[in-house]
N, C-alpha and C positions, 0 to 999 in steps of 0.2 A: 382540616389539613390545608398549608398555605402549601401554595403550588408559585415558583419563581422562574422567570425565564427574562433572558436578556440578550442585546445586540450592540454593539456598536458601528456608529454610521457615520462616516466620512463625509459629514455634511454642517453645514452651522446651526445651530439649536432653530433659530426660525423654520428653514425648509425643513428642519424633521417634524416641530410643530405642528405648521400650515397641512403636512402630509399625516400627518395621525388623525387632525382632527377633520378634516375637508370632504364632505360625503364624497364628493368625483374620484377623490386619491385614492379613499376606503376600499370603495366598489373595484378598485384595480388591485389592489396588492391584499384584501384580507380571504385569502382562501390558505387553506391548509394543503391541498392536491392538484393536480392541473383538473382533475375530473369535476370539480366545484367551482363556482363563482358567485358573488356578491351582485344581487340582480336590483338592490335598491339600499338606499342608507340615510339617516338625518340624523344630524346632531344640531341642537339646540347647548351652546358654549356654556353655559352659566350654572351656577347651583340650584339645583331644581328642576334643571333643562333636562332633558330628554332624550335619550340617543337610541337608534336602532340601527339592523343591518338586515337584508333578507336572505340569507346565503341556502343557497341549492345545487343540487348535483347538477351538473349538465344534462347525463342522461330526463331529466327532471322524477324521476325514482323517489326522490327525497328532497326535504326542504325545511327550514326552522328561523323564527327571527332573536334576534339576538336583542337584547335590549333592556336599557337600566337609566339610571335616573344618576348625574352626576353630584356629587354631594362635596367635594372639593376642586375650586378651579383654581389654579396657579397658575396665568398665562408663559409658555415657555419651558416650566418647572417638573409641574405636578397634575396629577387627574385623579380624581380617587372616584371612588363610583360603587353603588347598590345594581343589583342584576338576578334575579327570580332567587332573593332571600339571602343571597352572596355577596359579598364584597371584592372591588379590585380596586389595585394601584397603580398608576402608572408615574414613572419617576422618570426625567429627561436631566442627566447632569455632563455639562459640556467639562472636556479639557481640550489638551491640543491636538490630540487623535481624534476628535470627533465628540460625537454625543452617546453617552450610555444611554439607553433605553430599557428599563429594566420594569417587567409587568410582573405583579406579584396578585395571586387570587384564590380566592377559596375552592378547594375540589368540590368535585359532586360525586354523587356514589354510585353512578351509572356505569362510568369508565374507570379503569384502574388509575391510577397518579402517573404513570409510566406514559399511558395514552392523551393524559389530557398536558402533560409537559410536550410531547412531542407534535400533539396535533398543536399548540398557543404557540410554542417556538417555530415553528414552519412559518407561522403566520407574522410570527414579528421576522422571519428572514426574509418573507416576501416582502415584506413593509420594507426594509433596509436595502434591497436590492431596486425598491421602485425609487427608493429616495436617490438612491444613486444615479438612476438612469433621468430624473425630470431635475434635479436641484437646479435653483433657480442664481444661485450663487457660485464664482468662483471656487 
């Protein structure tokens, strides 16, 4: 099952880049709830490179790392990516309203499709609301 979620962001395709892929930006904006945060992150940019996230509840109750291996780089463009036997996309296309950001990824069978769209979209609205508040551009 392909699982799609998208945003548009009021920013120039760089600042949304630089903020998708920059471990500091990650660790700010990829949580799905207020009660969770992103306690650590690396991305290694390239094909083959390496990316992780450590995201935990605050309570610390719980915790899991996220993490996959990028297998297409498109600086500006495109990401595409392997992740525990999964695959995702990630697709940045600019017009004059901004940049779409649209993440497309294989489900898992733990959560329903309903849960895992609404927790991935959360996470690209906080992304889009950080970009908003740091862009470094006009």
């Amino acid at each position: 099952m392909k699982i799609t979620v998208s945003t548009l962001v009021a920013a120039p395709r760089h600042d949304v880049w630089r903020a998708y892929t920059t471990p500091a930006d990650i660790m700010v904006w990829n949580t799905a709830s207020p009660d969770w945060h992103t306690t650590a992150a690396s991305v290694d940019l390239r094909v083959g490179g390496k990316f992780t996230s450590r995201m935990e509840a605050k309570d610390g109750s719980f915790g899991f790392d996220f993490e996959g291996e990028y297998t297409v780089v498109v600086p500006h463009q495109r990401l595409e990516y392997s992740f525990g036997g999964r695959e995702g996309v990630v697709a940045f296309t600019e017009s004059a309203a901004g940049v779409a950001v649209r993440v497309t990824f294989d489900g898992e069978d733990t959560h329903s499709e309903e849960q895992q769209r609404t927790g991935w979209q959360a996470i690209l609205d906080n992304f889009a609301a950080h970009v908003q508040r740091t862009r470094t551009s006009p």
